[in-house]
C-alpha positions as CSV (number, residue, x, y, z in Angstrom):
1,X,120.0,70.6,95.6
2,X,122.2,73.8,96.7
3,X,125.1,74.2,99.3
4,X,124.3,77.3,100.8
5,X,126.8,79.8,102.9
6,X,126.2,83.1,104.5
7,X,128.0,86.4,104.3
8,X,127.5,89.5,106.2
9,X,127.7,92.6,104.6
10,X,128.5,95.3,107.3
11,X,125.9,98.5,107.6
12,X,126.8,101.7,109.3
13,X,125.7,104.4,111.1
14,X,127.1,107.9,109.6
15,X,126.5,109.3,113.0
16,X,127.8,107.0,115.0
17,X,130.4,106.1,112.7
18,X,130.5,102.4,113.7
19,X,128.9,99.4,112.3
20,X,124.7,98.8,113.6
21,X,123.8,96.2,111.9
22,X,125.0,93.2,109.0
23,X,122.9,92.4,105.8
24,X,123.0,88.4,105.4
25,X,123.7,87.5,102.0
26,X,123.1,83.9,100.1
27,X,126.3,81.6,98.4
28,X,125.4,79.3,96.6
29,X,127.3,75.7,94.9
30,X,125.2,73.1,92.8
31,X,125.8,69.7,93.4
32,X,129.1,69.8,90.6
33,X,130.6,72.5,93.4
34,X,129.6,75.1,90.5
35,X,129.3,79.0,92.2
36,X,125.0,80.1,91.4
37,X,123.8,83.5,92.1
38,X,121.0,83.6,94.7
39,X,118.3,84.6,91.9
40,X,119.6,81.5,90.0
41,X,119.4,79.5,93.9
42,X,115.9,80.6,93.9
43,X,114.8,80.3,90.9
44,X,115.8,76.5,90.9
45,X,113.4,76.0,94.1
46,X,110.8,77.5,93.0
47,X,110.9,75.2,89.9
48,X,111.1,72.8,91.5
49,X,108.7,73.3,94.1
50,X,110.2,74.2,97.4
51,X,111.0,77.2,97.4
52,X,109.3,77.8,101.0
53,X,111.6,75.3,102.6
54,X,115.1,77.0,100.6
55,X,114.1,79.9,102.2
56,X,113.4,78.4,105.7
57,X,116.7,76.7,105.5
58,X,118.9,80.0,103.9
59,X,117.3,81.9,107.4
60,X,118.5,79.1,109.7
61,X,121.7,79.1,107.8
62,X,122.2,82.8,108.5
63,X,121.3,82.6,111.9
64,X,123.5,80.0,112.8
65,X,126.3,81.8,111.5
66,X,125.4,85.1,112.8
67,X,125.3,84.0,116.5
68,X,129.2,82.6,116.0
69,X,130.2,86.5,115.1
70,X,129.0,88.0,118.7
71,X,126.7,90.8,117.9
72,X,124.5,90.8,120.8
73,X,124.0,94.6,119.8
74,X,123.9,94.4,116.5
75,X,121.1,93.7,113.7
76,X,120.9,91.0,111.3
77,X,119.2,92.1,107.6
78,X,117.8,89.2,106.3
79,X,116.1,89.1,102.8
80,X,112.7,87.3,102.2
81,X,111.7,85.9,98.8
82,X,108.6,87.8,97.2
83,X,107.4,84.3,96.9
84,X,107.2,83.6,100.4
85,X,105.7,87.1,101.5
86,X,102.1,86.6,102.4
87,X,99.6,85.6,105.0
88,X,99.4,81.9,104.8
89,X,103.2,81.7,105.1
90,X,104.0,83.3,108.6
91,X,105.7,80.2,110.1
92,X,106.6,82.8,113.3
93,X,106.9,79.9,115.3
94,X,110.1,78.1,113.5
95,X,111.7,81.9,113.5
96,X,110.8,82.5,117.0
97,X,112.8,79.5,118.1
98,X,115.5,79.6,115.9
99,X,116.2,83.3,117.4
100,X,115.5,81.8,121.1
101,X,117.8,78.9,120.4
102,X,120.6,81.5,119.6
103,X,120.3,83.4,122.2
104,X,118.3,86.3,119.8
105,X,115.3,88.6,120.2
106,X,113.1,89.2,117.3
107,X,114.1,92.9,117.8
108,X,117.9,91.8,116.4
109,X,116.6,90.1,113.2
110,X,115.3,93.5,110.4
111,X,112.8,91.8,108.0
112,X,113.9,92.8,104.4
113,X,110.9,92.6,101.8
114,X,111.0,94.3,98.0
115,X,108.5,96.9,98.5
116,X,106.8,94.9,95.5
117,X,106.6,91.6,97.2
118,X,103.1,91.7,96.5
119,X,100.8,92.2,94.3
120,X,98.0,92.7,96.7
121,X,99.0,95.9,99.5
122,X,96.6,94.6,102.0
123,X,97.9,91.2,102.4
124,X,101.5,92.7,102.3
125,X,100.4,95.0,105.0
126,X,99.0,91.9,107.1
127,X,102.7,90.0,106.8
128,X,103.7,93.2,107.7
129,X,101.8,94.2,110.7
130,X,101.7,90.2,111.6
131,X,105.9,90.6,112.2
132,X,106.0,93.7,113.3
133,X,103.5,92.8,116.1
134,X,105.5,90.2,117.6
135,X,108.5,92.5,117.4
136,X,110.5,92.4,114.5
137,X,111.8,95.3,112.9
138,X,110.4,95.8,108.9
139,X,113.2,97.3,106.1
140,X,111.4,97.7,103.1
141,X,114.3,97.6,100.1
142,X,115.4,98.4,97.0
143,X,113.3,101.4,97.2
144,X,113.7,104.1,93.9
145,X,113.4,100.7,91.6
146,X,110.3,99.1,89.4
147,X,107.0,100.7,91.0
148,X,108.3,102.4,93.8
149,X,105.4,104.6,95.4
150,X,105.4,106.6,98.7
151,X,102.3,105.9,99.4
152,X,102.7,102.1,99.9
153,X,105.4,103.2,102.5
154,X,102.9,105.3,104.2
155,X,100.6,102.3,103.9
156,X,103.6,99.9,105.8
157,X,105.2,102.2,107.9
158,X,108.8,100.4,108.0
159,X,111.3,100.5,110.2
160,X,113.9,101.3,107.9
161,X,113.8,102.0,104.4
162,X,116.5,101.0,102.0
163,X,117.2,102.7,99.1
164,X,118.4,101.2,95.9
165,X,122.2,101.9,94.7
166,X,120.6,103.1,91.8
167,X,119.9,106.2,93.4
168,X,123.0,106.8,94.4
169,X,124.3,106.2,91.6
170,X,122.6,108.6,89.4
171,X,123.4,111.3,92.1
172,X,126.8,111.5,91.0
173,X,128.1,114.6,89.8
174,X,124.6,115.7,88.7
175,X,123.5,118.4,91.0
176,X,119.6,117.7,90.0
177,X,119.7,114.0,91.0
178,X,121.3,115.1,94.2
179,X,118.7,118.1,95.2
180,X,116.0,114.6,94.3
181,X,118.1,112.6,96.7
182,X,118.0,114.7,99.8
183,X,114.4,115.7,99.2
184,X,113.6,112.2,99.1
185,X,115.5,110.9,102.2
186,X,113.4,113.6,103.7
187,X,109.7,112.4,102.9
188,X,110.5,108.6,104.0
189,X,111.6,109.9,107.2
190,X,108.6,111.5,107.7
191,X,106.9,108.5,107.4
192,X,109.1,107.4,111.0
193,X,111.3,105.3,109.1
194,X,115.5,104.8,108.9
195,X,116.9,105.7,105.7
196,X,119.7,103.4,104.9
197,X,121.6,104.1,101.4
198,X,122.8,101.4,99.5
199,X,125.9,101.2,97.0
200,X,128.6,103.5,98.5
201,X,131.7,102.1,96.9
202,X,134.0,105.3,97.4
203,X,134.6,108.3,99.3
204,X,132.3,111.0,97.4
205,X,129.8,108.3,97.3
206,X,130.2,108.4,101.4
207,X,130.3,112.2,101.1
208,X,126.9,112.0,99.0
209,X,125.2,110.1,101.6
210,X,126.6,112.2,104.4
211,X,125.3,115.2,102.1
212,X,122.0,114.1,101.1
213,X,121.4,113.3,105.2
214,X,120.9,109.2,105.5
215,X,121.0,107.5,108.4
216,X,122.6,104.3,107.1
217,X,125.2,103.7,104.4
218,X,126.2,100.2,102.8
219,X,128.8,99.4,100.3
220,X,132.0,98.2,99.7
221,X,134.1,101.4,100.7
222,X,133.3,100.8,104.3
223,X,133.3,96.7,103.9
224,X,132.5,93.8,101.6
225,X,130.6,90.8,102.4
226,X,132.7,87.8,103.9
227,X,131.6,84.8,106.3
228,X,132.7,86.9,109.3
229,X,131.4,90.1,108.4
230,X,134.9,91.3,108.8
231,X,135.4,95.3,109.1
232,X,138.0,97.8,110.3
233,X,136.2,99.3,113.4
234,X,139.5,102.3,113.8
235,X,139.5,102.8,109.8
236,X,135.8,103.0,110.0
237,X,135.5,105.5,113.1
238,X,138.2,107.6,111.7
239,X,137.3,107.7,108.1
240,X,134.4,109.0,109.0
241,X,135.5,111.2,111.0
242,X,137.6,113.2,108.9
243,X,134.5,113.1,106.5
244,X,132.4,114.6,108.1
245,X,135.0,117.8,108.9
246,X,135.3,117.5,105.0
247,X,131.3,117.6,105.0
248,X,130.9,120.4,107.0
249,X,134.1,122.6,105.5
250,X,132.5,121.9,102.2
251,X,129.3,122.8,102.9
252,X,130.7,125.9,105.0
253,X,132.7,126.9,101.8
254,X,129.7,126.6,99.4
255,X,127.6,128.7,101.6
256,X,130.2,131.3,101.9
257,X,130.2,131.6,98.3
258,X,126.2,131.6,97.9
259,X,126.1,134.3,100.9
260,X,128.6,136.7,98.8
261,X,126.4,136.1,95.7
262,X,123.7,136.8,97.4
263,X,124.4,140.0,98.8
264,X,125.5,141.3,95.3
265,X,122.5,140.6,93.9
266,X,120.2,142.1,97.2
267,X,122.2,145.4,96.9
268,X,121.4,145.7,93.5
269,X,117.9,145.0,94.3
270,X,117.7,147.2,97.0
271,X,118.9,150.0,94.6
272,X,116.3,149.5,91.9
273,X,113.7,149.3,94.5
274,X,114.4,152.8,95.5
275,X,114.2,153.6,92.0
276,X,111.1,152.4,91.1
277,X,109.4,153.7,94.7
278,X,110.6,157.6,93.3
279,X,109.0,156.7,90.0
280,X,111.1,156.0,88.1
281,X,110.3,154.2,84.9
282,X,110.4,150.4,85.9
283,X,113.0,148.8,82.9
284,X,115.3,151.9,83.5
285,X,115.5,151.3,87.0
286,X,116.0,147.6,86.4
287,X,118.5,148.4,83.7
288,X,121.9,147.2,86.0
289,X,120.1,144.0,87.2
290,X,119.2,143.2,83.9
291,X,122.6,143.1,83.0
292,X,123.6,140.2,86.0
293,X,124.3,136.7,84.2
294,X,122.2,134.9,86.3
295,X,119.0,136.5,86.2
296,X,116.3,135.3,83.8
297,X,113.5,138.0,84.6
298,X,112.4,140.7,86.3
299,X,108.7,141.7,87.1
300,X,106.3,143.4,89.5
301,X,103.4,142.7,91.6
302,X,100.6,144.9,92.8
303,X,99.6,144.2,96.7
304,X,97.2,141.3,95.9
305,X,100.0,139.2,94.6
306,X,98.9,140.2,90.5
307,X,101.9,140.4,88.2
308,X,101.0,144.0,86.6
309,X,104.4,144.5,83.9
310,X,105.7,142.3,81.6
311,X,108.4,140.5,82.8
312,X,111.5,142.0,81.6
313,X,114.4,139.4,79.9
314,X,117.7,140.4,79.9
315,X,119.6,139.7,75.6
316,X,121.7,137.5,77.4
317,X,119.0,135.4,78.6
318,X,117.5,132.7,75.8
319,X,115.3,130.4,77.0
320,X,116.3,126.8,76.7
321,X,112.9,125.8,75.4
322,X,110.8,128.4,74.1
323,X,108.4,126.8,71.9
324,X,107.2,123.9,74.2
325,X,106.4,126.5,76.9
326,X,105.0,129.0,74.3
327,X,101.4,128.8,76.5
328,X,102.8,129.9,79.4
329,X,105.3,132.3,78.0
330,X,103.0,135.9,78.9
331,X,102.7,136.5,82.2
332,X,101.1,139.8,82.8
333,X,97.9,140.0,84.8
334,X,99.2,136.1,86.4
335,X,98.6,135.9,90.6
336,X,101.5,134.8,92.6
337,X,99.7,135.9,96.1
338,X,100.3,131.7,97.0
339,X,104.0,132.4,96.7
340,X,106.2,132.7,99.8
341,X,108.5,135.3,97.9
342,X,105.4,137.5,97.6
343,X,103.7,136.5,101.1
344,X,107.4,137.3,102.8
345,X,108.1,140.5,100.9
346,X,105.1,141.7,101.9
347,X,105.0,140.7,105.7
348,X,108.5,142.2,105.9
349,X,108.4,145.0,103.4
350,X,111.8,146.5,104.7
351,X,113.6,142.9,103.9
352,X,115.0,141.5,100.7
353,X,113.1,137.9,100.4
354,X,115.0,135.4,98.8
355,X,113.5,131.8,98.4
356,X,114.2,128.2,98.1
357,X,115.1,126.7,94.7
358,X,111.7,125.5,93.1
359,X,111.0,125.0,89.2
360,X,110.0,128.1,87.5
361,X,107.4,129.5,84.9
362,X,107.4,129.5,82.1
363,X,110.2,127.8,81.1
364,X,110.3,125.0,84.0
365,X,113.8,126.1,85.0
366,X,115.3,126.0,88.2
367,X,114.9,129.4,89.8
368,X,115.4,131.4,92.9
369,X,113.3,134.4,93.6
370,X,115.0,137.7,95.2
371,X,111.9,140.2,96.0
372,X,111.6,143.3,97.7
373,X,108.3,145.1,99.2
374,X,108.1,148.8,97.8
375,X,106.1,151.9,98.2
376,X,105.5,154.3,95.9
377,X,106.8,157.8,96.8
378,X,103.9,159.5,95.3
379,X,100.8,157.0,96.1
380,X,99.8,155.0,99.0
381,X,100.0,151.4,97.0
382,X,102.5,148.9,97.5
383,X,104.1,146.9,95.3
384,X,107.0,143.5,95.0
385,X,109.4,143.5,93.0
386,X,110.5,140.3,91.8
387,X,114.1,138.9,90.0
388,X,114.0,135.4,88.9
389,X,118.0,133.9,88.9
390,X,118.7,131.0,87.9
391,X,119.4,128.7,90.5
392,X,122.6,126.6,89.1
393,X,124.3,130.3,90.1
394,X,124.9,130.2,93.4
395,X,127.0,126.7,93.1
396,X,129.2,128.1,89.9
């Protein structure tokens, strides 16, 4: 039906800045020496009925050619049709001696399965489990495609986790998509898994998935697929070297900027704190920070976390969407007591807080809070003060 070959896409540790691991791919020629793509490969078998056995034979196919490239240390990614991902298909016997035969363990070979496979989670969970059992290490991939869901992860509790290209992809040059990126990497690992990112094809792609914190990076800027899994180990170790210096001096650079932005905007804080403690009228002594580009409000809290002013707006400020967000637009007599800008200001009342960016009322921007933990000069009762900035600031 099919001549089939194997290629070995390289994968790569970040931290150890050396290749870990190959992902086997399919080639494909019909019978008139015609190049198919491996959907088109598989497709064909399952119409015509055998689909169980193409797969069987693409996995001895890989393996064979994997043991001539001497990676005793090394893993070998291989992919398994949805087709063939379920209970009554678990032929661990035929893989168990075809690793055996090569000299193998089943903690070389990393199962690949589309998080999708099937239909049914439990009986994916069973494959699952069943492989994982006897040894074999679990990717789930393509993750961040179709009906990607955390929970299923949680549910399968991979090894590795592979994320799409697609989300690396849309990370680039939006600042958004990268903040997503990072935060996402994060979850999956606490589910235990390896977080491999797929589709680096340059240098800022590498930097992005140094950045956002993978584990694992694929792509064609460190190697592309070829019957040897060919790579160059001195390039590799070096390139990523020098990135992450470039990484870390970036990084270092950008929070050098955000600390001096920071401190401008604490010190005038500080000063309208003092102001409003010696009762003076709250928008007067509010009047200079109101005038900073990248504040969007400016309110007060009583000691039980209950906004008690109006939130002042600077002119400069217009809201991006005012009329979809009209509901939530007043916000006087609103509790923030379940905010750590007001629980922080308020366990270290001499301190200006400042807190991570998180989406903001009532416009659903992206905000940072500075606030500062008052006391009135002429009452015992203690109050926050809170400034709203918008958070794209601090990276201008």
């Amino acid at each position: 039906m099919f001549q089939i070959y194997s290629h070995y896409q390289p994968i790569v540790s970040l931290a150890h800045r050396r290749v870990v691991g190959y992902e086997a791919l399919l080639r494909a020629q019909n019978l008139s020496g015609e190049i198919c793509s491996p959907l088109d490969a598989f497709a064909a078998a399952q119409t015509q009925g055998c689909i169980e056995k193409f797969d069987r034979g693409c996995l001895i196919n890989h393996l064979n050619k994997f043991s001539n490239l001497h990676t005793e240390d090394k893993w070998l990614f291989v992919n398994l049709n949805s087709a063939t991902v379920n209970p009554t298909n678990l032929r661990s016997k035929l893989v168990l001696h075809q690793l055996t035969k090569r000299g193998f363990s089943p903690h070389n070979l990393v199962l690949e399965i589309l998080e999708d496979a099937a239909k049914n989670t439990q009986q994916l969970k069973e494959f699952v489990d069943y492989y994982r059992e006897l040894g074999f290490l679990i990717a789930i991939d393509d993750f961040g495609t179709g009906h990607s869901n955390f929970d299923r992860i949680w549910e399968l509790k991979p090894n590795i986790v592979k994320l799409d290209r697609s989300m690396l992809f849309n990370a680039r040059n939006n600042s958004s998509r990268q903040r997503w990126l990072t935060r996402c990497i994060a979850l999956l690992r606490e589910t235990g898994a390896v977080i491999t990112l797929e589709g680096v094809e340059n240098q800022d792609d590498a930097l992005l998935a140094l950045d956002s914190d993978a584990d694992l990076a694929q792509g064609y800027f460190f190697a592309k697929p070829s019957a040897k899994g060919e790579h160059d180990q001195a390039w590799l170790f070096n390139e990523l070297h020098m990135l992450h210096h470039r990484s870390l001096y970036d990084q270092t650079e950008k929070q050098r900027s955000h600390t001096h932005k920071k401190l401008a905007l604490k010190h005038m804080l500080l000063e309208a704190s003092k102001a409003i403690a010696q009762g003076i009228e709250f928008k007067l002594a509010t009047n200079e920070l109101l005038q900073h580009p990248a504040v969007e409000r400016i309110y007060l809290l009583n000691s039980e976390g209950i906004q008690i002013v109006e939130s002042l707006t600077p002119e400069h400020y217009t809201p991006h969407t005012p009329k979809i967000y009209a509901p939530l637009s007043r916000s006087d007599g609103a509790l923030w007591a379940r905010r750590a800008y007001f629980r922080n200001a308020m366990e270290h009342p001499e301190q200006v807080q400042i807190s991570t960016p998180y989406i903001g009322l009532p416009n659903a921007n992206l905000n940072i809070t500075f606030s500062k933990a008052i006391y009135r000069t002429f009452s015992s009762e203690k109050n926050v003060v809170c400034v709203d900035i918008d958070a794209q600031f601090l990276n201008e």
